[in-house]
N, C-alpha and C positions, 0 to 999 in steps of 0.2 A: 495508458491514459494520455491522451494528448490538451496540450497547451487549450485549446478552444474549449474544451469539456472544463477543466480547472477554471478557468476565466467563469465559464456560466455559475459552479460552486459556488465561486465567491460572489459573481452579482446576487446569487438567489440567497446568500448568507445578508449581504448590503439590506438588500430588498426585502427579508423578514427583521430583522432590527429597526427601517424605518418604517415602513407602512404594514408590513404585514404581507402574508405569502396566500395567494389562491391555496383550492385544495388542487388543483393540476399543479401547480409549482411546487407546492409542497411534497409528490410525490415525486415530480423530476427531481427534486433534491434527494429525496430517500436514498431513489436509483443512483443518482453520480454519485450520491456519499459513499453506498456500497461498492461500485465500480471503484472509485478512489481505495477503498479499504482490500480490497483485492489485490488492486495494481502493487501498492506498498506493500503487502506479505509477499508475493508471488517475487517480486524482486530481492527481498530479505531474504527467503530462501534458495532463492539464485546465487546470492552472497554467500549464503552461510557455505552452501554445498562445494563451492569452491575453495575452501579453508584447511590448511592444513598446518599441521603442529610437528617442527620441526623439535629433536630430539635430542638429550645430550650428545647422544653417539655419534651426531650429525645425521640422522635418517631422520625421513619426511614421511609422517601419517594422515592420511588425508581422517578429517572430521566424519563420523557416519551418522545418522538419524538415529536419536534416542531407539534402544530397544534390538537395532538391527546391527548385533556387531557381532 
């Protein structure tokens, strides 16, 4: 998600608090909100999957996805 798309988010958040949003705006908002909600998991699990849990013994286990161990 780039700077330019978040900027619109927020006018079209501005722009339904004061006047109220078309229904074309209204669904350009849907879109980037879900776009935005993507962008945030999709990098959380970027994060996550690079985490690893070092051990008393001093050895490193990497984190694996619920279920897959």
């Amino acid at each position: 998600m780039n700077e330019d798309k978040i900027r619109r988010i927020n006018e079209l958040y501005h722009l339904e608090k004061s006047v109220g949003l078309s229904e074309k705006e209204k669904k350009e908002q849907k879109k980037l909100r879900e776009e935005y909600i993507q962008s945030v998991r999709a990098n959380l699990r970027g994060q996550l999957n690079h985490i690893s849990i070092k051990n008393e013994d001093g050895s490193v286990t990497p984190l694996k996805p619920k279920g897959k161990h």
